[in-house]
C-alpha positions as CSV (number, residue, x, y, z in Angstrom):
1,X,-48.8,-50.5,-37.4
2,X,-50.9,-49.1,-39.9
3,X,-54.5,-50.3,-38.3
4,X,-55.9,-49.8,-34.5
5,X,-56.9,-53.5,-33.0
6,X,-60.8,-53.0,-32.0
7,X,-63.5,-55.5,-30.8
8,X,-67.3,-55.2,-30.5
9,X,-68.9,-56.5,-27.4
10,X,-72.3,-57.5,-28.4
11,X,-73.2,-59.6,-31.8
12,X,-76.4,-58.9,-32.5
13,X,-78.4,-56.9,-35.2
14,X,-75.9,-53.4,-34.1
15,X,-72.8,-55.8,-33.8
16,X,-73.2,-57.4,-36.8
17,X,-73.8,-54.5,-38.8
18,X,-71.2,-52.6,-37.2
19,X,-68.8,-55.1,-38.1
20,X,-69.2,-54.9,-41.9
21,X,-68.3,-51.4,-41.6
22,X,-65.3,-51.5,-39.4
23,X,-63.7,-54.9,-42.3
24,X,-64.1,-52.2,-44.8
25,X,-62.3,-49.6,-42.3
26,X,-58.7,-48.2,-43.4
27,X,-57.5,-47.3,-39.8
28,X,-59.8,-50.2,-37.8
29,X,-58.8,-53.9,-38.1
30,X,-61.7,-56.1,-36.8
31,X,-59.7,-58.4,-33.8
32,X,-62.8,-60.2,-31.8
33,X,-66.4,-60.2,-31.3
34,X,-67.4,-61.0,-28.1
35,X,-70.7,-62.1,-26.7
36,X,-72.1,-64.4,-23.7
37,X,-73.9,-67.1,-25.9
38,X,-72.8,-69.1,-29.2
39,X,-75.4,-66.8,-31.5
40,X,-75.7,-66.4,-34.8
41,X,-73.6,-63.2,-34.4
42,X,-71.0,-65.4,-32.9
43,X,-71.1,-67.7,-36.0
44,X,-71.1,-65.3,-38.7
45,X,-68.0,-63.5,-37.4
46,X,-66.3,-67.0,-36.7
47,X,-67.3,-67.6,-40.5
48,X,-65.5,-64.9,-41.6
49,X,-62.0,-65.5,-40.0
50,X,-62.7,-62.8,-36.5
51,X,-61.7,-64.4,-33.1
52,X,-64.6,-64.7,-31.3
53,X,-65.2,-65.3,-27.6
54,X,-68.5,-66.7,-25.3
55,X,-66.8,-65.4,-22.0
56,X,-67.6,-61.9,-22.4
57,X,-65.6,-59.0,-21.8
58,X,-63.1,-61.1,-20.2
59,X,-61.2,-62.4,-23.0
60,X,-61.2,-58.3,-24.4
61,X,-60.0,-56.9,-21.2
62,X,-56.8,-59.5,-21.4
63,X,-56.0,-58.5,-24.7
64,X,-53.3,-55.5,-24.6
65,X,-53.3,-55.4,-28.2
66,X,-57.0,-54.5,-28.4
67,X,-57.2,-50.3,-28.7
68,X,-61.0,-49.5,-29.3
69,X,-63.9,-51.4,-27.6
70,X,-67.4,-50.8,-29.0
71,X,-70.2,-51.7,-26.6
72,X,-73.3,-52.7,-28.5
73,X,-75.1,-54.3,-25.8
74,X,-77.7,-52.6,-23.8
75,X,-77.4,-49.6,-20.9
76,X,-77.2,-51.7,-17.9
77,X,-74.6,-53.9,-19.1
78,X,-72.2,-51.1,-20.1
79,X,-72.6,-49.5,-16.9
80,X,-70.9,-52.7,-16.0
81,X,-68.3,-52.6,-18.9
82,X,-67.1,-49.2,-18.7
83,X,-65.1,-49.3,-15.6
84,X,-63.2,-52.2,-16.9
85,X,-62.4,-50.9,-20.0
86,X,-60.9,-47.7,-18.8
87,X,-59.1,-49.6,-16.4
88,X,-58.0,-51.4,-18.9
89,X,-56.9,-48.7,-21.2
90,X,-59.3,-49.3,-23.7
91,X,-61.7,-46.6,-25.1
92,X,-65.3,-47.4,-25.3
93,X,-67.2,-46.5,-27.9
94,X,-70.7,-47.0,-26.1
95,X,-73.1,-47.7,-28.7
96,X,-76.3,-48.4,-25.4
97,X,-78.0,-45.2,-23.8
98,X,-76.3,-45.8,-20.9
99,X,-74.6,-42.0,-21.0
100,X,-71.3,-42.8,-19.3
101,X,-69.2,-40.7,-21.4
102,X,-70.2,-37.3,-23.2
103,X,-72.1,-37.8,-26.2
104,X,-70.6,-38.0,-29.5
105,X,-72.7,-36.7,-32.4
106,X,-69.4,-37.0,-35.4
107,X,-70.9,-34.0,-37.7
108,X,-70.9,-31.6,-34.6
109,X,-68.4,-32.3,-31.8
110,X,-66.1,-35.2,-32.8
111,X,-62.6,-33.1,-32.8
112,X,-64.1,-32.0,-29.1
113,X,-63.7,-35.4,-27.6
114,X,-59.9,-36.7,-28.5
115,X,-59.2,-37.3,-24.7
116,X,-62.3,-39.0,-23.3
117,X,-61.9,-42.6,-22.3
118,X,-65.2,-43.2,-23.0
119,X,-68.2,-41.7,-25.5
120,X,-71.6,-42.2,-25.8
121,X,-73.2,-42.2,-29.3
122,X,-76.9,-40.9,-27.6
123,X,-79.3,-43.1,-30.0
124,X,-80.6,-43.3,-33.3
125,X,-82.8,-40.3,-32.8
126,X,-80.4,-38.2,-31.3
127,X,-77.6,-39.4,-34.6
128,X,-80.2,-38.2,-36.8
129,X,-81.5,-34.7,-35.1
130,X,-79.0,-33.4,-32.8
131,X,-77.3,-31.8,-36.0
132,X,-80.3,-30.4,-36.8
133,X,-81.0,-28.7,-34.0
134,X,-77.4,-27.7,-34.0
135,X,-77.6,-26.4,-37.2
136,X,-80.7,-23.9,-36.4
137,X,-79.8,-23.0,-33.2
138,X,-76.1,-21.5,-34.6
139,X,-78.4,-19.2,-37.0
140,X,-80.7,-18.7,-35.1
141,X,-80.4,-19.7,-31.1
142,X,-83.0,-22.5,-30.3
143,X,-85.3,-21.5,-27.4
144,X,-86.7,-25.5,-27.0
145,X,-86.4,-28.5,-29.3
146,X,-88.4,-31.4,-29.3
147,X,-88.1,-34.5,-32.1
148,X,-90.2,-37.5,-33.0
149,X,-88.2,-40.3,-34.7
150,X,-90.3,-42.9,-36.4
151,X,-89.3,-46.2,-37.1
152,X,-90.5,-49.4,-38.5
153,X,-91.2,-51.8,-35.7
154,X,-89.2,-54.7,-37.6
155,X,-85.8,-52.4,-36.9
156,X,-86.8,-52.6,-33.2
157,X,-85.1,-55.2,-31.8
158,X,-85.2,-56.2,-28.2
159,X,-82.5,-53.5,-27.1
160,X,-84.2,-51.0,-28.3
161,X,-87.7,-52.1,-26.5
162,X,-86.3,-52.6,-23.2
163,X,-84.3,-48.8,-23.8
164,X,-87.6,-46.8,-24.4
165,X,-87.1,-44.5,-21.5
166,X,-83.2,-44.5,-21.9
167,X,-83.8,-43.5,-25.4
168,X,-86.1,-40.0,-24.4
169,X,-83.9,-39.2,-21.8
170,X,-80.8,-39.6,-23.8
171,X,-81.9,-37.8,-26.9
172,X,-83.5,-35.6,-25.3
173,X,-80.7,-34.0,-23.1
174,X,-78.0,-34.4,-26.1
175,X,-80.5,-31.8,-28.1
176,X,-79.3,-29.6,-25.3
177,X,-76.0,-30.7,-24.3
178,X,-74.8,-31.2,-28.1
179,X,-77.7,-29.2,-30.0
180,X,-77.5,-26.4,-27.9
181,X,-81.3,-25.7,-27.3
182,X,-82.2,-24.7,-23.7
183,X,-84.6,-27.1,-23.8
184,X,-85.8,-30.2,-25.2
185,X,-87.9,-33.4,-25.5
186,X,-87.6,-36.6,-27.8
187,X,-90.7,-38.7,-28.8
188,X,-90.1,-42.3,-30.4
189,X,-92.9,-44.3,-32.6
190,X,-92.2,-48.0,-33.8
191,X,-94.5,-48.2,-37.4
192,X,-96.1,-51.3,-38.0
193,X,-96.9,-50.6,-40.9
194,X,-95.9,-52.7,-44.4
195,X,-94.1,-52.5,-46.2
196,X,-91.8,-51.1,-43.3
197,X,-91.2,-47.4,-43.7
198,X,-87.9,-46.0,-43.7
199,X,-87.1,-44.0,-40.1
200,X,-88.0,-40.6,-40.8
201,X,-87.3,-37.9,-37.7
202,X,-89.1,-34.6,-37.2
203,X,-87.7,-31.8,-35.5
204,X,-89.5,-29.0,-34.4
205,X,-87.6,-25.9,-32.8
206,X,-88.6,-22.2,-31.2
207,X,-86.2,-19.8,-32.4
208,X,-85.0,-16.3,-31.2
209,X,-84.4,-15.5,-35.1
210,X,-86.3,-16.4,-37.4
211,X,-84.5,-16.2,-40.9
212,X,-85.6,-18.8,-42.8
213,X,-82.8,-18.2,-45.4
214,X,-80.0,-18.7,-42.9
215,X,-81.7,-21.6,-41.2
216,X,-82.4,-23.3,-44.5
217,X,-78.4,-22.9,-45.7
218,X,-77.4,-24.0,-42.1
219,X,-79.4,-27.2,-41.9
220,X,-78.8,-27.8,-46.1
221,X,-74.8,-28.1,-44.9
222,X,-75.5,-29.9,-42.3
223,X,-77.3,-32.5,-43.7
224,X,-74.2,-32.9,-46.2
225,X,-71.9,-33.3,-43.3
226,X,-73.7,-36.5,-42.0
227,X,-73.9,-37.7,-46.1
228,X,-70.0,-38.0,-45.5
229,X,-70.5,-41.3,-43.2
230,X,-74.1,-42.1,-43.5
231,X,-74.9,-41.7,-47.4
232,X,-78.8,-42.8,-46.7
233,X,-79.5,-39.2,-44.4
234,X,-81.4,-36.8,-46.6
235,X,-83.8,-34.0,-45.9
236,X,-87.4,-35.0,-46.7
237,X,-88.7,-32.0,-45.6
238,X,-86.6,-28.6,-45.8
239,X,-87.3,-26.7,-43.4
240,X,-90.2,-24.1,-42.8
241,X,-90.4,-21.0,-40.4
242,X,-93.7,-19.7,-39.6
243,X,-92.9,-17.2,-36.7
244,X,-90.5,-18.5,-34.3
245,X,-91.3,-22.3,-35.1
246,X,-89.4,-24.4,-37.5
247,X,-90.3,-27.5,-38.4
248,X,-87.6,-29.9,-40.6
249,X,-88.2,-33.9,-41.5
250,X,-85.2,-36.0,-42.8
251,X,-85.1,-39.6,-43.3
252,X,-82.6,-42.0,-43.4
253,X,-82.1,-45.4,-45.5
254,X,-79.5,-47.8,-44.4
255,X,-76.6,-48.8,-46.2
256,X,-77.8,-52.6,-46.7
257,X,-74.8,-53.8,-45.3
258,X,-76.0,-56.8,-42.9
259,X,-79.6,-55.1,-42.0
260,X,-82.2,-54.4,-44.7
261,X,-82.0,-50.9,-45.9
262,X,-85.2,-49.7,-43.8
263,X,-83.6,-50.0,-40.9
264,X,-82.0,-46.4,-40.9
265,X,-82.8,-45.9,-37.1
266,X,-79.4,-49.1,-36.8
267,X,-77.6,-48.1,-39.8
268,X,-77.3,-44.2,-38.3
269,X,-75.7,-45.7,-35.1
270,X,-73.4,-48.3,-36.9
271,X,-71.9,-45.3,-39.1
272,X,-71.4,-42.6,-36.6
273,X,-69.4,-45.1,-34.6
274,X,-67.8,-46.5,-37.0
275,X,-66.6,-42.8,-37.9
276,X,-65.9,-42.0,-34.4
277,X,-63.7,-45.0,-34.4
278,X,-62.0,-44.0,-37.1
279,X,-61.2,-40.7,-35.8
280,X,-59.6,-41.7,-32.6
281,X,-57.9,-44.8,-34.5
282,X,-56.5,-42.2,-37.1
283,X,-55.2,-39.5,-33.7
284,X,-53.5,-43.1,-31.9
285,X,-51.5,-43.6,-35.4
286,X,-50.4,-40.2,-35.6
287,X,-49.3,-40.0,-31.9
288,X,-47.5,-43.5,-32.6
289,X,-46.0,-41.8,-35.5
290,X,-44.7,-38.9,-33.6
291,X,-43.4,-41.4,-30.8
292,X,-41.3,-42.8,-33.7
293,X,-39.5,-40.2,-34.7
């Protein structure tokens, strides 16, 4: 066994996209795709030789082979799926807002989670600035943090409009749970404008200690910590310190693999899952390894 059996639950714009990356994953091997309806998702993974499934999470559940489930449906749903896939044995990946498990931000807490049965990937605004604020607030202790991530409305997708309040209630809490600001508040804008704009999030922060130097270096490795699974994530704006406020923008340009490239806000998600899967895929191989021996 030299690759970890997963399945996606969900085929739609995240699904899809998700599933490019885990086909090209060394320690994932792409088993089903699962949705409720005979989609285009559905198709395009039947096209390409993945078992696919109309029923559900039915047909994943009955699968013991099947290690790693990632949920890219919506919140209310997985609060539905998570019980039966820990009962099942399976860890969830929970790509919704639905907050089941503890968030999982890769470039700041992913060797913190080995055990949990189930983790929560917060949203595409709390993948893109909860290692910023982390970054500052190890330099230089963030009193609040608050971000606005702006993305094109064509990245928007029904999930993500029916989530609104999920998404600034998620992000906003992982900017203190993960982050580590006492305080915090997230702010979304869907752009209409054309062309569409690539997401770019702004994240402003009240420091105890304001050293711009430190904060600058902090955030500077940061920012190449993410470039290890999402390649698109750059700063746009470095940050500044005027008295105790910093302000930082970065933006981020999707890989291209099944969603055009503006559509960072997807692409950000789609990675850090993918990289989270790979993590606990590459801890299961190990364990089997030692079970071996």
């Amino acid at each position: 066994m030299d690759r970890i059996k997963a399945a996606i639950l969900g085929p739609g714009n995240i699904g899809s996209d998700l599933m490019y990356k885990i086909l090209r994953s060394r320690r994932l091997k792409m088993e089903m795709m699962a949705g409720i309806i005979d989609s285009p998702g559905i198709q395009r993974a039947k096209a390409m030789g993945i078992r696919t499934t109309t029923e559900g999470i039915g047909p994943i559940l009955d699968d013991p082979e099947i290690r790693i489930v990632f949920d890219s449906t919506g919140a209310k749903p997985h609060l539905v799926h998570a019980p039966l896939l820990e009962k099942a044995g399976k860890i969830a990946v929970d790509l919704t807002p639905a907050s089941v498990g503890p968030y999982l931000v890769p470039a700041v807490n992913l060797n913190e989670l080995a055990d949990a049965p189930n983790v929560n990937m917060v949203t595409c605004g709390g993948q893109a600035t909860v290692p910023i604020v982390h970054a500052i607030n190890r330099v230089a202790g963030v009193v609040y943090a608050e971000i606005v991530a702006a993305i094109s409305s064509k990245s928007a997708g029904p999930g993500t409009r029916q989530n609104i309040d999920e998404f600034t209630q998620t992000t906003a809490r992982a900017l203190c749970v993960v982050g580590g600001a006492r305080k915090g508040k997230a702010i979304i804008v869907l752009n209409p404008a054309e062309p569409p704009p690539l997401m770019t999030d702004t994240v402003y922060a009240e420091v105890e200690h304001p050293d711009e130097r430190a904060i600058r270096a902090s955030v500077e490795e940061m920012v190449a910590t993410v470039q290890h699974y999402v390649p698109g994530y750059r700063l746009r704006v470095p940050p500044t310190v005027e008295d105790h406020k910093v302000a930082v923008i970065v933006e981020v340009e999707g890989a291209g693999d099944f969603l055009p490239k503006y559509s960072g806000n997807l692409d950000i998600m789609t990675s850090a899952a993918a990289a989270a899967g790979e993590a606990l895929a590459e801890r299961m191989l190990a364990e089997s390894r030692r079970c071996r021996l």
